[in-house]
NUVEX-736970 format. One record per residue (C-alpha): x, y, z. Coordinates in steps of 0.1 Angstrom, whole numbers, padded with zeros to 4 digits, always signed. Example, Ala and Ser with C-alpha at 12.3 -4.5 7.8 and 13.67 -1.06 7.14 Angstrom:
+0123-0045+0078;+0137-0011+0071;
// end
This chain:
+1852+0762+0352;+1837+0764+0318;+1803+0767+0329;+1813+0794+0359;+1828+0819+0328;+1797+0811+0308;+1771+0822+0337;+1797+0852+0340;+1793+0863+0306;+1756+0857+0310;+1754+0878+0338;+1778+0905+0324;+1759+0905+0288;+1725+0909+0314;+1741+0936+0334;+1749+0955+0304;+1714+0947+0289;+1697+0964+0321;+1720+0993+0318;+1715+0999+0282;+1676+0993+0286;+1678+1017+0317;+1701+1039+0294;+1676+1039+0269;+1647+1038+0293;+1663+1075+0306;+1669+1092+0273;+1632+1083+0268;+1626+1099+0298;+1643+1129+0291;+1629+1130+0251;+1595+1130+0270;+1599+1154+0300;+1624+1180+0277;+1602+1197+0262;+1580+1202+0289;+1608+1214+0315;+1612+1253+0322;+1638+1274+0305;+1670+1284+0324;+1669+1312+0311;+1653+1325+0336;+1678+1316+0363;+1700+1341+0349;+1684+1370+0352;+1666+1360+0383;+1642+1380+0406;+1641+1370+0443;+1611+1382+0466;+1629+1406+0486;+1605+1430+0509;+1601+1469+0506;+1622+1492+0523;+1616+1526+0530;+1656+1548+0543;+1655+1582+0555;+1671+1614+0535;+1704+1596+0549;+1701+1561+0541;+1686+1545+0573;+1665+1521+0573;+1626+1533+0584;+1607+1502+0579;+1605+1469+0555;+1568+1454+0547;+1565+1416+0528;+1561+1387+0539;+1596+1370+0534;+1627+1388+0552;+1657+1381+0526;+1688+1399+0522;+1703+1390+0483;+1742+1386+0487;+1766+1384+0462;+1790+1354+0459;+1819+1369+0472;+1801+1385+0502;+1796+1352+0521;+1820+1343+0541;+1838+1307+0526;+1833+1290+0559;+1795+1296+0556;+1799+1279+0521;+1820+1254+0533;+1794+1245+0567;+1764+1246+0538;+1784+1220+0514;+1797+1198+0546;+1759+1202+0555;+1740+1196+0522;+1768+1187+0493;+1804+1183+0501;+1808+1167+0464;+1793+1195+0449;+1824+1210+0428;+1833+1176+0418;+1800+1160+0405;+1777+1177+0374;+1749+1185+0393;+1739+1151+0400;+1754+1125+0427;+1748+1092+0414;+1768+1081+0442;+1735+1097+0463;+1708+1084+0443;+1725+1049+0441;+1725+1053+0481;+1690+1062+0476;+1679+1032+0452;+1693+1010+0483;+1671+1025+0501;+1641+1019+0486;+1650+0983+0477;+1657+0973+0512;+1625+0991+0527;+1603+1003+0499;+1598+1034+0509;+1607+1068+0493;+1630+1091+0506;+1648+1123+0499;+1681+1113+0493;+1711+1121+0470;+1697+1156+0461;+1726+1178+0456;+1725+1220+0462;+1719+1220+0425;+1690+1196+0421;+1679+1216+0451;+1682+1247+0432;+1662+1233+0408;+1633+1218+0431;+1631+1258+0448;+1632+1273+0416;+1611+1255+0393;+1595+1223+0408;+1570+1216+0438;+1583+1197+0470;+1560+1166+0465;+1576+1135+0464;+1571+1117+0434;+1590+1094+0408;+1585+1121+0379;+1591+1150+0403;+1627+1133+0404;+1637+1130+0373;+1623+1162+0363;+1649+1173+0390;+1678+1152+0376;+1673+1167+0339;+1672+1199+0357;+1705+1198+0376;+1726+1188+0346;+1709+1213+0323;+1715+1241+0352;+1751+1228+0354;+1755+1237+0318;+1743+1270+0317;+1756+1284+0351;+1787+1281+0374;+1790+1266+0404;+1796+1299+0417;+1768+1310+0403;+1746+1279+0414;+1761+1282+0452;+1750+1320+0453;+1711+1311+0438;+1706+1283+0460;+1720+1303+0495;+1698+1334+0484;+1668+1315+0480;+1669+1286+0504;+1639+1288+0531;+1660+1294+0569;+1627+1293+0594;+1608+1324+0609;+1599+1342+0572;+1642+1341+0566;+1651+1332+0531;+1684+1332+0522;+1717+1331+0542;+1720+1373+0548;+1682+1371+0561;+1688+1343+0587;+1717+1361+0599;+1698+1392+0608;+1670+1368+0619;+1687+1345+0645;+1712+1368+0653;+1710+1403+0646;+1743+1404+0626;+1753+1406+0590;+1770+1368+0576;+1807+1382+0582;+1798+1389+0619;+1790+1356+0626;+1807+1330+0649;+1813+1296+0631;+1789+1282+0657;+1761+1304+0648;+1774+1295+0610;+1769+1258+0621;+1736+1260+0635;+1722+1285+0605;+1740+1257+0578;+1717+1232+0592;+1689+1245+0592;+1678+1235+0551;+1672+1198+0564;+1642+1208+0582;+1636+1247+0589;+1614+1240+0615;+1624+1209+0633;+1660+1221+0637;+1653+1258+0647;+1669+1269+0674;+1645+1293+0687;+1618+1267+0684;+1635+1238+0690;+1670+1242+0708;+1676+1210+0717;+1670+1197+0684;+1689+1225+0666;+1717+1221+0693;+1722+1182+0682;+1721+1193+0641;+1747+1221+0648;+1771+1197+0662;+1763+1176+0633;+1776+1199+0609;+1804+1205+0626;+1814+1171+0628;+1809+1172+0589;+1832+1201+0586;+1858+1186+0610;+1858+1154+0591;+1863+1170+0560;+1889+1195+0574;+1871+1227+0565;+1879+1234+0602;+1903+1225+0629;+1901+1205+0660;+1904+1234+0679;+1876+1252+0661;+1855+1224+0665;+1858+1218+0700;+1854+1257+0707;+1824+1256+0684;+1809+1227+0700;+1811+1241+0735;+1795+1274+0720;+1761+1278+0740;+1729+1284+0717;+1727+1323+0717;+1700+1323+0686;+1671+1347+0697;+1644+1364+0671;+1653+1396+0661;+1630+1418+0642;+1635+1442+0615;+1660+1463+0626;+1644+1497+0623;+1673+1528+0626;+1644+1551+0623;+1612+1560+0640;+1588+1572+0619;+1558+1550+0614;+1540+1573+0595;+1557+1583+0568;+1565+1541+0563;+1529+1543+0560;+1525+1573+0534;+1556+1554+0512;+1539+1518+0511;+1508+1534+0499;+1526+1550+0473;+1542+1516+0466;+1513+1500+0464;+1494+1523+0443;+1526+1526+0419;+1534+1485+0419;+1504+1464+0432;+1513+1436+0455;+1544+1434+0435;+1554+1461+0459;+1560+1437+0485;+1578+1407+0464;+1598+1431+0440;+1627+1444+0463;+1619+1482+0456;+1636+1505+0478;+1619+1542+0486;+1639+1571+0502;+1619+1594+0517;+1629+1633+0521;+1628+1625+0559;+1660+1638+0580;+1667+1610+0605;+1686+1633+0635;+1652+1659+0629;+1629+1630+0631;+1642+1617+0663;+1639+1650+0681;+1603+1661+0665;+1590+1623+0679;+1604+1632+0715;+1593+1671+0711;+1560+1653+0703;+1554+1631+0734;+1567+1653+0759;+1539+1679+0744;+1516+1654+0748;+1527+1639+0783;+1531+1677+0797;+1494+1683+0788;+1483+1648+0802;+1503+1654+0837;+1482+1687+0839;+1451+1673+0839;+1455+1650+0862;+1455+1606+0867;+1429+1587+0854;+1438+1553+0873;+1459+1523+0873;+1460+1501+0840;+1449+1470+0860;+1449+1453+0893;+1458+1418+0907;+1457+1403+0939;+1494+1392+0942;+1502+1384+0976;+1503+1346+0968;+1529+1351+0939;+1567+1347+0947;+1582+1344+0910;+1591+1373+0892;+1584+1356+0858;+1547+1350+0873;+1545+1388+0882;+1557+1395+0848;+1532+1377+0824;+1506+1396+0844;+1513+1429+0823;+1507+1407+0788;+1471+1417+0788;+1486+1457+0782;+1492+1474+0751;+1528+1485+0741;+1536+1521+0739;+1563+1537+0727;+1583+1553+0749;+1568+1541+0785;+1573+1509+0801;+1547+1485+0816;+1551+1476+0852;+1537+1456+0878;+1535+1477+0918;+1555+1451+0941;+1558+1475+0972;+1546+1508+0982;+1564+1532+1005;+1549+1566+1021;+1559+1584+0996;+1573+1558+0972;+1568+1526+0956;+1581+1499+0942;+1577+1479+0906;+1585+1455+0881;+1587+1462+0844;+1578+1436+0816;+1619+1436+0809;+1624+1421+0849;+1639+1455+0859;+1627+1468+0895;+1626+1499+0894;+1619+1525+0925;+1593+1556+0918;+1606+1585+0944;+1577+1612+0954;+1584+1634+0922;+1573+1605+0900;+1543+1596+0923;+1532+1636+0937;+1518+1651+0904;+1489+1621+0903;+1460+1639+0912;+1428+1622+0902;+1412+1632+0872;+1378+1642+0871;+1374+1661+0840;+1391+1683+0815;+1388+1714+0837;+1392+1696+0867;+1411+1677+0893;+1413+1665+0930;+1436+1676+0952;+1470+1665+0951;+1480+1637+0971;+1502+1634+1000;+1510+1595+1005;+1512+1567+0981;+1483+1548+0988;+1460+1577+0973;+1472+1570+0939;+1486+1528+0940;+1484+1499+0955;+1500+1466+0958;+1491+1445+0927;+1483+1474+0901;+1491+1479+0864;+1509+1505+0858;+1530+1524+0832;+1561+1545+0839;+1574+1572+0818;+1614+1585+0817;+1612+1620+0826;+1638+1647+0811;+1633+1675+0835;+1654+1710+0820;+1669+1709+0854;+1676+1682+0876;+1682+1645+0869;+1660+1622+0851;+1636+1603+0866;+1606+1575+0864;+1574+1592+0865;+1537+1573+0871;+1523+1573+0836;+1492+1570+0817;+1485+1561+0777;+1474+1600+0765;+1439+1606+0757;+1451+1635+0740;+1465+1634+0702;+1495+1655+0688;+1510+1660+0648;+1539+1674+0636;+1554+1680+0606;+1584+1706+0597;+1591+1712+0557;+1620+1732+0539;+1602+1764+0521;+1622+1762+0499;+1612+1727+0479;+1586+1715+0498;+1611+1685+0516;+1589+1668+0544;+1620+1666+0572;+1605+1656+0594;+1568+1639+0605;+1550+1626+0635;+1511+1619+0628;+1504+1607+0665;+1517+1598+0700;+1521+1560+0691;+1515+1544+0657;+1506+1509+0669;+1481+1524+0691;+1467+1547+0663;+1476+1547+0626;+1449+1576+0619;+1479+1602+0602;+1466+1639+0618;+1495+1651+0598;+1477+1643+0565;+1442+1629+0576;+1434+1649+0606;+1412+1680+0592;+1408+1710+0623;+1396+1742+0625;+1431+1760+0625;+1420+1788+0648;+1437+1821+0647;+1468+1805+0630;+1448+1811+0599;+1447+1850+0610;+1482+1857+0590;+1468+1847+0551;+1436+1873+0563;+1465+1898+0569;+1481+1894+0539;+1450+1897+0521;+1446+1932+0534;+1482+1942+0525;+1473+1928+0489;+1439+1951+0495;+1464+1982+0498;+1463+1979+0541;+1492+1991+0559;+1506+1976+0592;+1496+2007+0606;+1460+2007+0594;+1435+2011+0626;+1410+1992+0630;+1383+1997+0658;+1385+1965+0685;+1347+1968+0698;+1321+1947+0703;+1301+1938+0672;+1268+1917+0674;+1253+1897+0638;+1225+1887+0635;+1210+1863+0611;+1175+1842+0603;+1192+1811+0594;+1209+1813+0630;+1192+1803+0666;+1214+1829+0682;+1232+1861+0675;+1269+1859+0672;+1288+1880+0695;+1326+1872+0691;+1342+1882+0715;+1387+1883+0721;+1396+1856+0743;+1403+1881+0774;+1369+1895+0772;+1378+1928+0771;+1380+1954+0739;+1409+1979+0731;+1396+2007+0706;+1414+2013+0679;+1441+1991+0670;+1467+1990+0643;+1468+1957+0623;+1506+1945+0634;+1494+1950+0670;+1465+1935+0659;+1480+1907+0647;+1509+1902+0680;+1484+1900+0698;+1454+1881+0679;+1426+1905+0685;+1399+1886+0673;+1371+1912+0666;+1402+1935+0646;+1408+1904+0624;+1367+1899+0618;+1364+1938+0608;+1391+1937+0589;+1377+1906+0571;+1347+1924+0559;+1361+1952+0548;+1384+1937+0523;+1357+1912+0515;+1352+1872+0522;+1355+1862+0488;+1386+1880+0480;+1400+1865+0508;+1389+1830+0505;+1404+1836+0467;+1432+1847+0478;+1441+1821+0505;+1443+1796+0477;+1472+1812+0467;+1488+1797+0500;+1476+1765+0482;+1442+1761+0507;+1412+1746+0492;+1380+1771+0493;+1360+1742+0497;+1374+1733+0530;+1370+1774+0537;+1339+1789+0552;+1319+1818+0531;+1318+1838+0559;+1329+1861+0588;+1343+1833+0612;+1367+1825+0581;+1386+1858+0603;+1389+1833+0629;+1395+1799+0612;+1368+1781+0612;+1380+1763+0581;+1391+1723+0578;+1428+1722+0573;+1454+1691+0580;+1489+1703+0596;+1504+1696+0565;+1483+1723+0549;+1491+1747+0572;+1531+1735+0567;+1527+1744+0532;+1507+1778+0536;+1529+1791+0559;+1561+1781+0538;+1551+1808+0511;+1556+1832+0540;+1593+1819+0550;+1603+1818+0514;+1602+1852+0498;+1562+1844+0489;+1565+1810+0464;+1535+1784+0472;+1558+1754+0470;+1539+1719+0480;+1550+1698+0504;+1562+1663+0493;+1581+1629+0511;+1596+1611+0483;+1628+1614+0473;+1633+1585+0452;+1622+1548+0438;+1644+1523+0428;+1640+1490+0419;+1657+1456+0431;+1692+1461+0409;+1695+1494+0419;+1681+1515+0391;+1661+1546+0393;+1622+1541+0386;+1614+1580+0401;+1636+1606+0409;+1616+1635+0427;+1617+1669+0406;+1601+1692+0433;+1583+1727+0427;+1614+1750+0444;+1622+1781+0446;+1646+1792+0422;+1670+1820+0416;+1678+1839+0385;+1694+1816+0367;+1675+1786+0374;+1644+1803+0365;+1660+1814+0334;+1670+1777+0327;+1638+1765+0334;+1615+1794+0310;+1644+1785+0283;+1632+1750+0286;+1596+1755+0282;+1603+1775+0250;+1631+1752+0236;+1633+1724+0248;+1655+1711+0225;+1686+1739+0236;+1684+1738+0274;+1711+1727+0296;+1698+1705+0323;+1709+1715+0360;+1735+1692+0375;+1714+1684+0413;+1722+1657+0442;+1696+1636+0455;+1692+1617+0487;+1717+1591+0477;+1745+1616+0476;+1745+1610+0435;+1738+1635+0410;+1710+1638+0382;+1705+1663+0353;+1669+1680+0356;+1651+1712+0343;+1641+1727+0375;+1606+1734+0382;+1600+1765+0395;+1575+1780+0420;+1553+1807+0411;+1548+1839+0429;+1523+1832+0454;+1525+1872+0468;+1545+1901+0461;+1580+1903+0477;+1570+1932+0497;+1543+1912+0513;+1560+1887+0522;+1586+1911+0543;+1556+1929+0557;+1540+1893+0572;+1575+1883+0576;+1582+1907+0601;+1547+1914+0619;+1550+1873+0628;+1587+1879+0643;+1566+1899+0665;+1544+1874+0677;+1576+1857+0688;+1593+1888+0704;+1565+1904+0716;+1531+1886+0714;+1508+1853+0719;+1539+1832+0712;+1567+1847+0736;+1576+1816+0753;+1599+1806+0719;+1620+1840+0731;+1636+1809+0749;+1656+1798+0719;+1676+1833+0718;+1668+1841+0681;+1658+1867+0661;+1647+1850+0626;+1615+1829+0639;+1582+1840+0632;+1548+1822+0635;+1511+1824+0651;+1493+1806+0681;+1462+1792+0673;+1433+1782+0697;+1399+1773+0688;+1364+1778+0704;+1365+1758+0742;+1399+1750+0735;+1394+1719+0713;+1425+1727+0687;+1456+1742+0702;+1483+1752+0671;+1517+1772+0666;+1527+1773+0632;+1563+1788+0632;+1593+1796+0608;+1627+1813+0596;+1644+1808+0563;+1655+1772+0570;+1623+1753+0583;+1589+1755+0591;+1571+1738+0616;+1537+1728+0621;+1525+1715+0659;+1490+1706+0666;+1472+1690+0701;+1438+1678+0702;+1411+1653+0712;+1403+1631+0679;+1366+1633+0692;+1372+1674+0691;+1366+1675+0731;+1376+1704+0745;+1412+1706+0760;+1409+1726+0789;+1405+1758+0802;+1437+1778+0792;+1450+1751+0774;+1455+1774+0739;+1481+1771+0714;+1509+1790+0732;+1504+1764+0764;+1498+1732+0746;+1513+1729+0713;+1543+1759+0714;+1562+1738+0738;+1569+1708+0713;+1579+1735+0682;+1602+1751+0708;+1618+1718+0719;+1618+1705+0681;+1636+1736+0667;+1661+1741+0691;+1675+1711+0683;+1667+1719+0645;+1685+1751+0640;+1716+1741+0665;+1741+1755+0644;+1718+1771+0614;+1725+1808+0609;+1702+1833+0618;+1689+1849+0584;+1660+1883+0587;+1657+1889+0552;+1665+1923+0537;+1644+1949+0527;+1626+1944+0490;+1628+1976+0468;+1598+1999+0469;+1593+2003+0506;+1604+2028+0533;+1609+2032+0569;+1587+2056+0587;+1584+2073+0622;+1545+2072+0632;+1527+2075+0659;+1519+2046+0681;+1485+2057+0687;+1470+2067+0649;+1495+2049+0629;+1505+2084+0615;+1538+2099+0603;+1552+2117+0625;+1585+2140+0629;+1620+2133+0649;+1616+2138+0686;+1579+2124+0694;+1582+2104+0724;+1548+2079+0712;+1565+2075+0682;+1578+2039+0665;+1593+2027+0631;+1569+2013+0608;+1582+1997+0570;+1550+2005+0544;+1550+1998+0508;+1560+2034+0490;+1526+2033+0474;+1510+2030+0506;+1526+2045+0526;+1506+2077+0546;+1514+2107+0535;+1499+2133+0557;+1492+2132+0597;+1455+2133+0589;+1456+2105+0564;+1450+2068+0564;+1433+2039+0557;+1406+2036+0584;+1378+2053+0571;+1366+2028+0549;+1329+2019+0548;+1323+1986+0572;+1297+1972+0551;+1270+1946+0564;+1277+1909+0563;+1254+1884+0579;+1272+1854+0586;+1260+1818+0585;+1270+1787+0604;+1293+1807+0627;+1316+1791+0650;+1331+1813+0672;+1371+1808+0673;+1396+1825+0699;+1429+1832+0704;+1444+1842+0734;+1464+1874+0744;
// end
């Protein structure tokens, strides 16, 4: 008996001695690694990669670039049953132990005793914490310890609270999710407090391995670890019998979702990640920076489908090129066969891609990529006359089996006829391109901004990239140069043929209007309706090309992009639709050049502002007051109290436009382009029933640019069509065919509900009878006669008076492009 309690105090004084050496052997170990481990520090104020995300004027969510999805929740936003599946999951001692589970790494010891390998084991949500934060994922012996010293100095310096909200924020969920909100929206398209605890379950298990327990990639797998964890949970009563026999029966509903986009406007996504990116670096991507754009979410909506029916309208006209593709299908039964034919086509927005299963007399019948079968009727099918060229087409056919045939590719389109119900039309991917962009005058606000039919077919911006010849739309800032050059709207000017010549040319230039015939004398606001084109040449050289070319920079045009000579009349110049926005806004806003702009705000990942857009506005009295006061004292001025995007307000020293032209000019222009609308090239937008909108067609030589610039006091709105090769459009295709119907469509939905505003009459003008014919005053009871409004300086003061005698001059123009505009 003796001897037994001797070897037991042997063994109990060489148990002690292995713990105290292993005690001993561990401090070492931590004297050693201490110093060497990373601070904590930065745990507390830490910075996850969350992605850029660019929100419209109202907070939706345009588009989000990075490389890792992740959605940073607070603690108290995730649900406690997700907390409780993750700890049944990962950790269910994890509020007991100090951030270590000896209990675990003894399990783990046993291991590798009894098969001398190393495993993970007995790493607990903090030591993980520490491993994602600080440490790589090789397995080694120091790796370990380095996480051990870890845990317990995290434990120290942070709650578990704290700890439980790092580690679900950062943890790595499968398909580019990080974090517990990101997987949510991944796998199943729903914020963490709309989950079901099966779809809880199956996310909760996914740490172990991301990618062998995925449920999109593995189901079966994932199916077998989601019952797992909610036998953990039952076990440990975080849930009830019932729960986990309803759970358990749950199917697998997981599916990948993408970014879920509440607004369409690739573009302008575009224009706000360079910004990002030329702001941030590549930190723009990691740093979880948020940019609001100026962009109006219900305008964008109806300026992308004003767009595309613009752009489908002109492509029906001209006429079907052909089928997308053909197979020889007969020997195919399964739809899922039929549908993986129509993989090799692109996606475009707004059409579907279908396969032709049947064809009729005058019908046929197909399946989309989506597995609908659809049925084309004779209005979807009739309009497919083969294409031969821009000016022409075949004749249009009669049966099906002129335009498809069993087996073909094919893309459908949803028609919105005015009248009637819609309908699936036989489509094409437009050869044609299309921009549009509509501004506020008044600070330069980008509302809304299309740059092409389809993005992902095209990034190439035509809103901001695209520089055209802007055709007789540039006819107005000529105008206004003559009103500046003491013209009247009543001013004749002789519309007859002119011929230049000039050595440098191969030919002489004979411009001609785009009817072909010549009027006499014209006044300029007829002139103008009506865009004579020989009027606005003559009229050009009498007030001079470089005055004008100076003076359209006023309008904030560059004169390098603005030809030094006589087809400047016609506008032959390089200009982007966003130019154009922005010249014509100085003549909706009282005459203030104010520039364009689409970003509202920056902020970072915490919320804070790191740019707050102060835009060039138009101000009235007392903000222009404030605003001189502050440039002379800065020191005494009151900031203005303004609201941004966010609905929050900011105190700023507004910045105020200058005067770009004269008040009196600007009603002059103001009102001659309301007669474009009412009475001119533009008479089609008579359809919206208002009286404020003013603007100018513009078509350029064979066609190749088609352009209506419009306005009233609220908006203006910029459409463009064209070939990005600068092909020619078509024979009548000019700007009141091609490119007024999408500004019409746009701005009805636009003003719905804005007020009709004609500005009022400037001081120093007058009213006046003259004649319709001379553009002289005349008295009360002449039948020719019309009202006229003249500047009191200008205005004629004698029947036998005007402005039209004026010496022509002699300009020989060079590098003349001819540029027409139609009546």
């Amino acid at each position: 008996m003796k001897s037994f309690y001797r070897l037991l105090r042997y063994l109990v004084y060489f148990l002690f001695g292995l713990s105290l050496i292993g005690a001993v052997t561990l401090f070492g170990a931590y004297l050693y690694l201490e110093p060497k481990l990373p601070s904590i520090e930065t745990l507390k104020d830490v910075r996850l990669q969350v992605p850029l995300r660019i929100y419209s004027n109202d907070h939706l969510l345009i588009a989000e670039f990075g490389e890792k999805r992740r959605e940073p929740l607070d603690f108290d936003q995730i649900p406690p049953i997700m907390i409780n599946a993750f700890l049944a999951a990962e950790d269910d001692r994890f509020f007991q132990h100090p951030g270590v589970d000896y209990q675990g790494i003894l399990r783990a010891a046993i291991q590798l005793l009894l098969t001398g390998e190393r495993r993970q084991g007995g790493s607990t949500i903090t030591m993980q914490v520490a491993r994602n934060f600080f440490l790589s994922s090789k397995k080694t012996y120091t790796r370990k310890l380095n996480e051990i010293f870890l845990a317990l100095k995290i434990e120290r310096m942070l709650s578990k609270e704290e700890i439980l909200k790092l580690y679900l924020n950062k943890i790595y969920l499968g398909h580019r999710s990080y974090g517990v909100g990101a997987a949510a929206l991944v796998y199943y398209g729903r914020p963490v407090e709309k989950l079901e605890l099966s779809e809880i379950a199956m996310i909760a298990g996914l740490p172990k391995a991301p990618s062998r327990y995925n449920p999109i990639s593995d189901p079966a797998r994932a199916l077998v670890r989601r019952n797992y964890v909610l036998g953990r949970m039952r076990e440990l009563n975080y849930i009830s019998q019932f729960e986990y026999d309803t759970a358990k029966a749950a199917p697998i509903t997981a599916k990948l979702h993408t970014t879920p986009s509440e607004v369409e406007a690739p573009y302008v996504a575009e224009m706000a990640r360079a910004e990002a990116v030329s702001r941030f670096g590549q930190d723009a991507y990691t740093s979880g920076y948020s940019i609001t754009t100026t962009i109006d979410s219900h305008l964008q909506s109806a300026a992308n489908h004003a767009l595309r029916q613009a752009i489908q309208s002109y492509d029906k006209r001209h006429g079907y090129r052909g089928v997308a593709g053909h197979y020889d299908i007969a020997d195919i039964e399964e739809d899922i066969e039929l549908i993986a034919l129509l993989e090799e086509l692109p996606e475009v927005t707004s059409m579907k891609k279908a396969i032709v299963t049947a064809i009729g007399e005058q019908s046929a019948e197909a399946l989309t990529a989506q597995g609908e079968r659809l049925t084309l009727e004779w209005p979807g099918l009739s309009w497919a006359s083969a294409y031969v060229d821009h000016d022409i087409k075949k004749k249009a056919p009669k049966q099906t089996h002129e335009v498809l045939s069993v087996g073909d590719l094919i893309y459908l389109y949803h028609e919105t006829p005015e009248e009637g119900d819609p309908y699936w039309r036989l489509a094409q991917i437009p050869a044609a391109a299309g921009a549009l962009i509509s501004v506020s005058p008044y600070n330069g606000s980008i509302m809304a901004l299309v740059g092409g039919y389809d993005f992902y077919l095209s990034k190439f911006n035509r809103v901001t990239q695209a520089k055209r010849q802007p055709g007789s739309g540039f006819k107005p800032f000529i105008y206004s140069a003559a009103l500046e050059a003491d013209f009247t709207p009543a001013t004749l000017i002789n519309d007859a043929p002119v011929v230049f010549e000039d050595d440098g040319l191969e030919a002489v230039w004979r411009p001609e209007n785009y009817s072909g015939k010549f009027f006499g004398p014209t006044r300029l606001r007829y002139a103008l309706t009506h865009s004579r084109n020989l009027v606005s040449i003559r009229l050009l050289r009498k007030i001079g090309i470089k005055h004008a070319i100076t003076y359209a920079t006023r309008f904030g045009f560059d004169k390098n992009d603005l030809p030094h000579d006589l087809s400047l009349a016609l506008g032959s110049g390089s200009v982007t639709p966003l130019a154009m926005a922005g010249g014509y806004s100085v003549l909706a806003n009282g005459g203030f050049y104010v520039p364009p702009h689409v970003i509202d705000s920056i902020r970072d990942d915490q919320g804070n502002v790191l740019y707050q857009a102060n835009p060039i506005q138009v101000c009235d009295e007392s903000m222009r007051q404030l605003a001189e006061k502050a440039s002379q004292h800065a020191e005494e001025a009151t900031p203005l109290e303004t609201e941004n995007a966010d609905g929050e307000t900011a105190s700023v020293i507004p910045r105020c436009a200058k005067r770009a032209i004269t008040e009196q000019n600007q009603y002059l222009m103001h009102s001659m382009l309301r007669d474009v609308i009412q009475q001119g090239t533009a008479r089609k937008a008579r359809s919206l029933g208002r009286m404020d909108i003013a603007g100018k067609t513009g078509t350029t030589n064979d066609q190749r640019d088609a352009w209506f610039n419009g306005f009233n006091h609220y908006l203006v709105t910029t459409t463009w069509l064209g070939f990005d090769n600068v092909e020619p459009l078509g024979r009548g295709e000019v700007g009141g065919r091609a490119a007024l119907p999408a500004w019409i469509d746009y701005m009805r939905v636009a003003l719905n509900g804005i007020k009709e505003v004609i500005p009022d009459m400037p001081p120093k003008m007058v009213t006046m009878r003259i004649d319709v014919d001379t553009g002289q005053p005349v008295g009360v009871g002449n039948a020719n006669a019309i009202f006229e409004v003249f500047e009191i300086d200008n205005a004629p003061k004698l029947p036998d008076t005007g402005r039209t005698g004026q010496n022509e001059g002699s300009v020989s123009p060079s590098n003349i492009t001819p540029i027409e505009d139609p009546f």
